[in-house]
N, C-alpha and C positions, 0 to 999 in steps of 0.2 A: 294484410299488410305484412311486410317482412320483418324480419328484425335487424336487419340493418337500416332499413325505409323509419323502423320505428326508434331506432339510436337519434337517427339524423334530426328527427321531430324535438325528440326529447334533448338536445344539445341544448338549447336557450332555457328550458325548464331549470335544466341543469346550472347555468350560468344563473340565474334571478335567484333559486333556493344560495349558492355560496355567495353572492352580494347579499344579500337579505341578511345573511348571517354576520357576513365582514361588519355589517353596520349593528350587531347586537341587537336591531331590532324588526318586528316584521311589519307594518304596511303605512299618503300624503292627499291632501285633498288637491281640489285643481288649484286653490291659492291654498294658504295659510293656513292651519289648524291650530285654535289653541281649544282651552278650558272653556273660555269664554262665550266664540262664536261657535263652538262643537253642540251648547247648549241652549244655543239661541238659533238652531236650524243653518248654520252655516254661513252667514253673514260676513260683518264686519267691518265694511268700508267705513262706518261713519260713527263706533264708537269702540272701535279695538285701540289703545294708549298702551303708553311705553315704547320700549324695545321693540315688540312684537308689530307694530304699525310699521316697524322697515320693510314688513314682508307685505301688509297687507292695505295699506294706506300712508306713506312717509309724510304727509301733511299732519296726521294725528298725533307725530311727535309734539307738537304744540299742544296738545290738549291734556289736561291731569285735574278727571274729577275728583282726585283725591287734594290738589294742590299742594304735592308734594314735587321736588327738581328731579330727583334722581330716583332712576329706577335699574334695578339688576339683578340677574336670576341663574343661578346654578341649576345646573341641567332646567334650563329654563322651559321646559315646554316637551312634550311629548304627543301629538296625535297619530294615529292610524283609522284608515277606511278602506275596508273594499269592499265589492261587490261587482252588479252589472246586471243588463237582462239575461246572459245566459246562465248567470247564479240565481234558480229561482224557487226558492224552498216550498212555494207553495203548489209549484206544478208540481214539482218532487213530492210532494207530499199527497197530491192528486193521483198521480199515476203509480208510482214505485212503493208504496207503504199501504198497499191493499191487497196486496195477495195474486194481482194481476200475472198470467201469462202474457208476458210480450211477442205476443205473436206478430206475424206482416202487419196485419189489419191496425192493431192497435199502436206499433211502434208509428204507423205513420200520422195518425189520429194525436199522439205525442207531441209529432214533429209541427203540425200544424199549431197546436195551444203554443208551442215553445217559439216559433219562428214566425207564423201567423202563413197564409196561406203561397205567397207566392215564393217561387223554386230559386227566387238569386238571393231572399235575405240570409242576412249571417244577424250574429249576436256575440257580445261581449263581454268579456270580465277584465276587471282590473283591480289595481291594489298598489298601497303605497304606506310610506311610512315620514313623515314629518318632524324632526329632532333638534331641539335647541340646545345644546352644552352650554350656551354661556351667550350670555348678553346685555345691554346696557344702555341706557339712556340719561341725557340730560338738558332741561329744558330753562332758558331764559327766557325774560317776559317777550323778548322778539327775535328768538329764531331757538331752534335746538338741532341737536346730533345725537347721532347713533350708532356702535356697532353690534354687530351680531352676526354669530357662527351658527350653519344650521345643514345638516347630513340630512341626504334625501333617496330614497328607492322608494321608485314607480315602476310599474308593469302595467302589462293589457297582455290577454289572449281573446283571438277571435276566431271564428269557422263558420261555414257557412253551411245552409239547411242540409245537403247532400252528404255533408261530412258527419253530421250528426246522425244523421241515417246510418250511414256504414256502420258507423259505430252502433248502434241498438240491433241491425240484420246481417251486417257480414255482406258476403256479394251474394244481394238477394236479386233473384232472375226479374222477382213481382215489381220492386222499388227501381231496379236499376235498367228496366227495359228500354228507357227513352234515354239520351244522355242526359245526366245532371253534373252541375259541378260541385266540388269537391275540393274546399277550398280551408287554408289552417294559417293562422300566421299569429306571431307574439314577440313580444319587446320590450327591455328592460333597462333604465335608466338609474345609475348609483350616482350620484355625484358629493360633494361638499358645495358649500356656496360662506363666502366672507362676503358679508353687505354693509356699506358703509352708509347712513343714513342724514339727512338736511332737511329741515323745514325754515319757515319764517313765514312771518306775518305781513301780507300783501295790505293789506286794508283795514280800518276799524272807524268807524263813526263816533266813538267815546272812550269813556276810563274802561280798563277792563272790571269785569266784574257787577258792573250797574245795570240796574235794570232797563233794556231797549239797545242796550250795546250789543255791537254785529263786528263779526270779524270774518277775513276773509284767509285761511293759511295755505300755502303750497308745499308740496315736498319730493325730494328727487332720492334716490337709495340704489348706486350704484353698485357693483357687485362681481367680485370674483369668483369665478367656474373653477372647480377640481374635476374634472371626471375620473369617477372612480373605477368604472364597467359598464359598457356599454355591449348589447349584443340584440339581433332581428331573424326572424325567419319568416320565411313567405312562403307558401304553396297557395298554388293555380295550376287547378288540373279541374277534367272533364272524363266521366267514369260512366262507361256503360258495360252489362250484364249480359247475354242472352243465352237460351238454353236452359240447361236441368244437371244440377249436380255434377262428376266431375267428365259430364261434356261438354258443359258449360263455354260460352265464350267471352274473356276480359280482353276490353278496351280501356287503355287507363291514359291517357295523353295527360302530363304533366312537365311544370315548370317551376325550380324552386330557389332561390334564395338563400345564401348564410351569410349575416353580417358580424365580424367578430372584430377584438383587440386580441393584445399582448397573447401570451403563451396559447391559446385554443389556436389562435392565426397559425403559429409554427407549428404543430401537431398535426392539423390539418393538412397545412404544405407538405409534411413530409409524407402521409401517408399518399396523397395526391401522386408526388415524386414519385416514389416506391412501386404501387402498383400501375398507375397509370403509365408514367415516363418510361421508369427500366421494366415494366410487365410483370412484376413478383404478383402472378397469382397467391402467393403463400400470404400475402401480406393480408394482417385481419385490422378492420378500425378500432377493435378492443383492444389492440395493441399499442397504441398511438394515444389515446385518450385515459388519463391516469387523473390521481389529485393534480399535480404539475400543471397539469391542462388549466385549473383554474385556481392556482395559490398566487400568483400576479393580482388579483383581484384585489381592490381597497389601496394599491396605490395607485399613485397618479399615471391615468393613461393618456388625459389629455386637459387644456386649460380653453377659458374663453370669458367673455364678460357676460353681465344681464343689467337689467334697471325696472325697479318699480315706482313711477310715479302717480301721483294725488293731487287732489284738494280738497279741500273742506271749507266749508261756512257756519259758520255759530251764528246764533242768535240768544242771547241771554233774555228771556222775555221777560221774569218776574219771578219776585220771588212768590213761593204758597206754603201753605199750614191749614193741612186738613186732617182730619182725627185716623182716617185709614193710612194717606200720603206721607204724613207727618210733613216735617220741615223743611224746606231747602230752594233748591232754586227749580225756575223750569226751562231747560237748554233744551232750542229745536239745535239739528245740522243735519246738514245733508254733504254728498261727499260724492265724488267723481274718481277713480281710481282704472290704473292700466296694471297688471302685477306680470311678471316672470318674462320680461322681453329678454330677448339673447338666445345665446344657444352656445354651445361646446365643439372645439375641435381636437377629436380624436384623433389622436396623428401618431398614437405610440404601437408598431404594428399592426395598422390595422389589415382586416382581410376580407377579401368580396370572393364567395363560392357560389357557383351558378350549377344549372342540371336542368337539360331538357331531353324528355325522351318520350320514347311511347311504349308500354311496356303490351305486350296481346299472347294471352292466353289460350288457347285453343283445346284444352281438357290437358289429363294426365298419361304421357305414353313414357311406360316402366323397360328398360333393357335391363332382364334380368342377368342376361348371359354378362353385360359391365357391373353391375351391384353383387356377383359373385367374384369378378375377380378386385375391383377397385375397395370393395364393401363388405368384402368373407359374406354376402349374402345375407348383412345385415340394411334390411328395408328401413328403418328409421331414420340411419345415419345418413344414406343415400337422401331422402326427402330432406333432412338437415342442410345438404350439401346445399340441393338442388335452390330451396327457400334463401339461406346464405350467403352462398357462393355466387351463382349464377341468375337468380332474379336480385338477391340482396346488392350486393358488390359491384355486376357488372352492367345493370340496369338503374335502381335507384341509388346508390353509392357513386354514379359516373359523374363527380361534379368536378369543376375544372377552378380555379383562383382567376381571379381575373384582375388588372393593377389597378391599385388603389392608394392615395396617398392620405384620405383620412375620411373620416364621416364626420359629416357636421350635422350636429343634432340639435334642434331649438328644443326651448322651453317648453312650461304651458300655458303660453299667453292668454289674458282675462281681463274682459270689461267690466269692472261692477260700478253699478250707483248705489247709493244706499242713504238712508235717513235713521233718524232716532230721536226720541221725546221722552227726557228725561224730565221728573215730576218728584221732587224727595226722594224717600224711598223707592220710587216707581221707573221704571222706564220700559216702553215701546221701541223697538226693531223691525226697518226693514228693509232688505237686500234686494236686488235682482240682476244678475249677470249672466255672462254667456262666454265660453270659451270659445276660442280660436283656432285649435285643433284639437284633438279625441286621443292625447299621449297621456296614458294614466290615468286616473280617473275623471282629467278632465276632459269636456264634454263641449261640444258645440250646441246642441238644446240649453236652450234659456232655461234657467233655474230662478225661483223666490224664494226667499226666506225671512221669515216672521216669526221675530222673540217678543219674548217678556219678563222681565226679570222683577222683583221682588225683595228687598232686602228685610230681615227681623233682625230690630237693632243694629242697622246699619251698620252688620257684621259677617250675617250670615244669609248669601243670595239664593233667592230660588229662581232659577231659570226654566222658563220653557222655552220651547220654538217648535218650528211644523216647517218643512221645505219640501217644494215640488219642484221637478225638470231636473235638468240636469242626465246623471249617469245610470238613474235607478228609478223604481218609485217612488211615492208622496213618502216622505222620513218625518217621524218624531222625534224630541231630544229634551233631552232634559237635561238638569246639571245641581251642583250645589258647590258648599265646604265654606271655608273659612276666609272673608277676604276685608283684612283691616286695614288701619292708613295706611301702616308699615312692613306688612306681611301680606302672601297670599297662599294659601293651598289649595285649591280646587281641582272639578273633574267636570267632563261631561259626556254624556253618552246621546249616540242617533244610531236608531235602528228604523226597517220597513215593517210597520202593521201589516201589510198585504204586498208578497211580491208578485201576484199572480199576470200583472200586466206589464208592468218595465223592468223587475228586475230585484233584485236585493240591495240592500246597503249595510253596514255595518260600521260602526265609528267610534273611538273611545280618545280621549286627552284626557291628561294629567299638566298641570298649570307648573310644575317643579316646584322650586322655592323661590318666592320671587320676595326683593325687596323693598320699600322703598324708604324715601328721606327727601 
């Protein structure tokens, strides 16, 4: 690959590391992350309360096991997660951490464990980051509201079997005799989001609080879009090899994509203008591409709406007192929830860069008599050129803007149900959802998630949970810290025991300071 071919790749890298940074922090799950459901396996519909229910249930604003009104949290909440199948530390640890020569034979033996065996899959990684500064809640006995602020970067990168090949053999004659394709693409979503939150109580059969009393609550949590940065890349191309070292011959048929905003758009145009329009062969893209290219990033490049709706059913069954359990009530609910509908219109510069060619190889033929007088006869600089200049610039560099007046980007919409069976001290979780599209770490495969939580002196929780499906493998999680009527500190952590089959995960929240009254 050349190094201009490899500039052009690494553009959207580029753009996700300076968003990631704009927002102070690095990686969001498909819905909501807090303390809470990070250590009950990811959950949540049907007993995350507060603030925190506008993201992930708004009917739950109605509910406070603590029976406290008001609730509200500086830097309220912090989770991150990433991962994916093609993060997968235990094939890495399979293959790469033994001493192994990766020779043909073995690199493809590789591709199989990592891809599985047929020629079109790809695999994925993603990662995001989830951030509450500030939020608030307050609940009457029949209806409550909600605001809350919450700063979000997501990504994905994805490639396909072919691509991963090149990269472990180079253009190998053995791997690359048939065509394969050869496919790379990644995308990266910043935004801000203000969500305004409503519940109320549809239904109840009794006094609140009595034992056999059922209630039915709804909740809607509408919500303003900032986009902060948005940017995509796509390659589709089909790669074949044949011959022997440099008589070899490359067939590379590709097609690629750049979706950009604000300052990388105009950088881009102009280098486009420059060499392509007026012919300035002299014109290099590390000339065009500076910090500038991405200091725009973290304001507003574009606005739009979302909404997450709920419901939930209580059932207060009775109260118990048992020497493990101790005291208290035993509340089943189950819950119905839609989270992150909308999507964002980037309309502030935005730019569409296209490139189709066919690049073909046919070995190396050297004119010495032009490398003596263009080169003083220096053979390196010549190959510099050659790699550069004229496969770089004027083959994979050939992209054209194409008009565009904005990118409209959706969310990542998500169906969860969920239930929970609280018991004293005690309570039972359990989730099961499925996204809507695969932007960021959310995932169109059905996921469950099954907690348990534990409180000593109903003060201090011990959470577990266990989650399958979804974007990675089977996840563990645990959690604990400090959570009183009026206070909360907590954390929780989900990691993969074994990535060897879907993938990695990695996960961590912090609850901030939350309050209540």
């Amino acid at each position: 690959m050349t190094r201009t071919a490899a500039k052009i790749i690494c553009f959207i890298s580029a753009v996700i590391l300076c968003s990631t940074a704009t927002e102070h922090i690095a990686v969001a799950q498909s819905h909501h992350g807090t303390s809470v459901n990070t250590a009950l396996g990811g959950g949540g519909s049907a007993y995350i309360t507060g603030y925190h229910a506008t993201f992930i249930n708004p009917a739950n604003l109605m509910i406070s096991d603590r029976e406290t009104r008001v609730n509200f949290g500086i830097i309220g909440g912090l989770h991150s997660s990433a991962g994916g199948n093609l993060i997968n530390i235990g094939l890495y640890n399979r293959h790469f951490t033994k001493g192994h020569t990766i020779d043909t034979e073995r690199a493809l033996l590789i591709s199989d464990d990592w891809f599985g065996t047929s020629p079109l899959s790809t695999s994925k990684a993603a990662f995001g980051v989830d951030v509450v500064p500030l939020g608030a809640s307050y609940r009457r006995d029949d209806m409550a509201f909600s605001i809350a602020a919450r700063a979000r970067t997501l990504g994905n990168a994805g490639m396909s079997k072919g691509m991963f090949e090149l990269a472990l053999t180079g253009l190998n004659t053995e791997v690359f005799s048939d065509p394969k394709k050869v496919n790379f693409n990644t995308e990266m979503l910043a935004l801000w989001e203000l969500s305004f939150g409503f519940a109320m109580q549809l239904w109840q059969n009794t006094d609140r609080n009595a034992p056999g009393s059922m209630r039915v609550y709804a909740g809607a949590a509408p919500k303003i879009l900032f986009g902060l940065g948005y940017a995509k890349m796509g390659l589709e191309s089909q790669l074949q090899v044949t011959g022997r070292e440099l008589e070899s011959s490359v067939v590379h048929d590709f097609e690629y994509y750049i979706l950009t905003t604000g300052n990388l758009t105009d950088d881009l145009t102009a280098y486009y203008e420059e060499r392509r329009v007026r012919g300035n062969k002299d014109a290099v893209l590390d000339d065009y591409l500076d910090d500038d290219s991405f200091s725009d990033l973290g304001g507003t490049q574009g606005t739009g709406f979302g909404l997450d709706l709920g419901a939930t059913f209580e059932w207060y069954m009775r109260d118990v007192s048992l020497p493990v359990i101790g005291t208290g009530p035993q509340i089943l609910r189950a819950s119905l929830a839609i989270t992150d509908l909308g999507g964002i219109n980037f309309n502030r510069n935005p730019g569409d860069f296209r490139a189709r060619d066919t690049f073909l190889w046919d070995g190396l033929s050297v004119d010495f008599e032009y490398i003596d007088e263009e080169f003083d006869g220096d053979l390196s600089n010549y190959l510099e050129y050659v790699l550069e200049d004229s496969i770089g610039s004027d083959i994979y560099g050939n992209f054209a803007p194409r008009d565009v007046s904005n990118h409209r980007i959706g969310l990542t919409p998500m169906f969860h149900l969920g239930g929970s069976l609280t018991m004293g001290r005690l309570g039972v979780m359990l989730d099961v959802g499925k996204g809507i599209n695969n932007r960021g770490v959310n995932s169109r495969r059905f996921y469950t998630a099954l907690g348990t939580e534990y409180r000593i002196l109903k003060a201090v929780p011990l959470r577990f949970g266990v989650r399958a499906g979804g974007y990675s493998a089977v996840n563990l999680s645990a959690g604990t810290g400090l959570d009183l009527k009026n206070f909360e500190f907590t954390f929780g952590v989900m990691t993969t025991p074994s990535s060897t089959r879907r993938g990695m995960n990695l996960s961590a929240a912090w609850s901030g300071l939350v309050f209540r009254f």
